[in-house]
Steps between C-alpha positions, in 0.01 A plus 500: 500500500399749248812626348863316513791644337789225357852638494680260240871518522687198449180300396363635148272219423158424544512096517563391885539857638329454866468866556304565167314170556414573870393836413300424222331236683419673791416917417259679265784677346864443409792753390818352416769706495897550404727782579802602305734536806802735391730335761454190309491595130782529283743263626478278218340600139434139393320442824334838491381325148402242565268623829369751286357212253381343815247746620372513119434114516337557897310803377372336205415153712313702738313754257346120362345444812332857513811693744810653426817561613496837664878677477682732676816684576695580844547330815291185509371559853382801478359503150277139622364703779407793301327241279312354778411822638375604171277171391401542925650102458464312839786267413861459394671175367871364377705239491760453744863589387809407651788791494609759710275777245196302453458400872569864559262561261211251670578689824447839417205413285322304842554812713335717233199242469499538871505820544229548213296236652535318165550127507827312413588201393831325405444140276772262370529442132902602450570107628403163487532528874473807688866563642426437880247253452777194499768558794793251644440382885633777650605727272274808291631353099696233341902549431529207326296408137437130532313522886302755371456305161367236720255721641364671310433206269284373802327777592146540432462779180230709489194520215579651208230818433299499176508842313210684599185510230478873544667822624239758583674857522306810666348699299701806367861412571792623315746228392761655327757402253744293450816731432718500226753209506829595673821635328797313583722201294291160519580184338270262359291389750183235559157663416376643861110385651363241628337341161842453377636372815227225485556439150864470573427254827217266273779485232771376729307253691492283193872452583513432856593193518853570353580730722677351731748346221532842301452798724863504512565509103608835452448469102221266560324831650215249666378728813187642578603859421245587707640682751454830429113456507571368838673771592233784398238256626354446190537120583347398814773273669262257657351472216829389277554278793175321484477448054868394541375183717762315666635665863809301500538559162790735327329768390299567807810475717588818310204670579564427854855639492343823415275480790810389700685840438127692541485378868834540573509882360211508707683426830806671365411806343853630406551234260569652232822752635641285837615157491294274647751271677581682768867271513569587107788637435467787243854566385419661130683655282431824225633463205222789276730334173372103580222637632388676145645199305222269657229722459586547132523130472889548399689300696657306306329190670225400211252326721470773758501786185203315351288502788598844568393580135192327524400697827556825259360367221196373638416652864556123632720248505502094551553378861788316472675759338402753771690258713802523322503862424445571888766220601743663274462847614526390896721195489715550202562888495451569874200808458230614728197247392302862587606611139366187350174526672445865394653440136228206460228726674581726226425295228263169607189562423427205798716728727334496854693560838477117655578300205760695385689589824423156626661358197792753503578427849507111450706515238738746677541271816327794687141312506316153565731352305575161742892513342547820468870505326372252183618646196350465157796470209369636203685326258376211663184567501468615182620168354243349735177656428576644141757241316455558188537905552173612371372701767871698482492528149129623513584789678905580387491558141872553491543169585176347267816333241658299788365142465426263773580526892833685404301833494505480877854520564607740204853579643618071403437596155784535228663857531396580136136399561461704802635795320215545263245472810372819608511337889678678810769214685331395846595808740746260671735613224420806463 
């Protein structure tokens, strides 16, 4: 081919990006290209953020090997066919995404190759294993994790893709700028790009092998923090996968679960706003008082106000305590796990429809959850996975003075002491 165009979206990297590497390999010239897509900005400043620093780290990786990262605004469709029209490109590529927009997205952008006589291709990249590629004797996805698990540990992975030595971009093309960063309250958040998510990744896998004891530690803080990066693509998942070694292994078991929930958002596209259990019975309450109290982190329970104060404080938030903050919200005060998902969409910066909605609905009973009416006690859990209160007090300076594993049940104190605390009663008793 002469000229390809790359449309990045969820894939800002350059390392193991089969679209760039196929097109690089394979035509005399190579424009990759992002669109700002107004139906999908602004939702979230942090995230807005941190893409933003993301195509600065992609533009800057691919200026190094002679391209660029050409940029613009409007409807992604038809700004990559005006593109193609106007570098006369013979080619379109992108990786495969799974919801209802993107695939809407991939649809309408293969008609207008047709119609152009342009052509298209679709790679994977988003997964470790493309969505449909592993499917249960006679059905199109797996309900349950630990088939799949099985599965997908056997199946045969594909060849990771070497960045490409050099991006040659026609001659004369405009690539625009990258705009100013977006208005809009954003906590602290991880640096955005691909050079920090590697950094990030190298760092961590000097600790694997105490993950499976500490992943859990809520003060211990001993995950990967690197989802976000996969999220924005800036990691490739196959290739966590493969440096993290062991299939059977802890770690990678989590990187299946978020392929799980990619395949099944990819047979069930309404994920993220019907339950998925047909049989669940969704019998919620609204209560707009509780509903504020948990999203402020102030009700009065101190494990599920820390993690609710570390998602505001930090645009993430450990995965055990997104257990118990989601538990508590469906199973404890009755609400619509819909007004979790969208409060956490809101502020995770590794917000994306399957994981989140796929989480959301396990936890609510609503999902692939096998026992769908378990229940997570937070004051159990919190003496579980945080017994000496650290993570609690890390996050709930009102209750930094209480010593020990008392801070997690502040109501058994003395009357006198819990006077001078500046800490609501659980909303039990309110």
């Amino acid at each position: 081919m002469r000229t390809v165009v790359v449309l990045f979206t969820r894939d800002l990297r350059i390392h193991d990006h089969p679209a760039l590497a196929t097109a690089a390999a394979t035509a005399a010239h190579v424009v990759p290209l992002f669109v700002f897509d107004p139906r999908l900005g602004g939702r979230s400043a942090n995230r807005d953020r941190f893409l933003h620093a993301s195509l600065a780290d992609l533009r800057a990786a691919l200026r190094g090997r002679g391209g660029d990262l050409v940029l613009r605004g409007g409807d992604p469709v038809t700004e990559t066919i005006r593109l193609a029209r106007e570098v006369d490109a013979d080619g379109v590529a992108v990786s495969a995404d799974v919801s209802h927009y993107a695939r809407r997205r991939e649809r309408r952008l293969r008609a207008e190759c047709e119609r152009h006589r342009i052509a298209y291709r679709a790679f994977p990249g988003l997964t470790v294993v493309d969505p449909a590629a592993v499917t249960p004797t006679g059905g199109d996805h797996y309900k349950v994790f630990t088939p799949y698990f099985r599965a997908w540990s056997a199946a045969t992975w594909r060849t990771e893709f070497a960045p490409p030595d050099q991006i040659r971009l026609p001659v004369g093309i405009r690539v625009g700028r990258l705009p100013a960063l977006p208005a809009g309250e954003s906590p602290q958040s991880a640096a955005g790009g691909e050079t920090a998510g590697r950094q990030r990744l190298r760092q961590w896998l000097t600790t694997i092998d105490s993950y499976g004891d500490r992943h859990d530690d809520l003060a211990g803080d001993a995950t990967a923090r690197i989802s976000p990066y996969l999220r924005f693509g800036c990691l490739s998942p196959l290739s966590v996968a493969v440096a993290a070694g062991d299939r059977d292994g802890p770690f990678v078991r989590q990187v299946c679960w978020r392929d799980f929930y990619y395949q099944v958002a990819y047979a069930f596209p309404d994920l993220a706003t019907t339950a998925y259990r047909a049989s669940a019975k969704e019998e919620w309450r609204y209560d707009d008082t509780a509903l504020d109290a948990w999203r402020a982190g102030h009700t009065g329970l101190p494990i599920v106000d820390a993690g609710m104060r570390q998602l505001r404080a930090e645009g993430w938030m450990h995965n055990r305590a997104r257990l118990i903050t989601a538990g508590y919200l469906t199973k404890e005060l009755g609400l619509d796990w819909r007004a979790g998902l969208d409060w956490f969409a809101r502020w995770l910066l590794d917000g994306d429809l399957p994981n989140n909605a796929g989480n959301w609905q396990w936890v609510a009973g609503t999902g692939n959850d096998t026992k769908p009416y378990r229940r997570f006690n937070p004051v159990r859990q919190a003496h579980r996975f945080d017994p000496t209160g650290d993570y609690v007090r890390r996050y709930l300076p009102e209750l930094a003075g209480v010593a020990g594993k008392a801070v997690h049940e502040p109501w058994t104190l003395p009357e006198a002491t819990r006077r001078g605390l500046d800490y609501p009663p659980p909303l039990s008793e309110r």
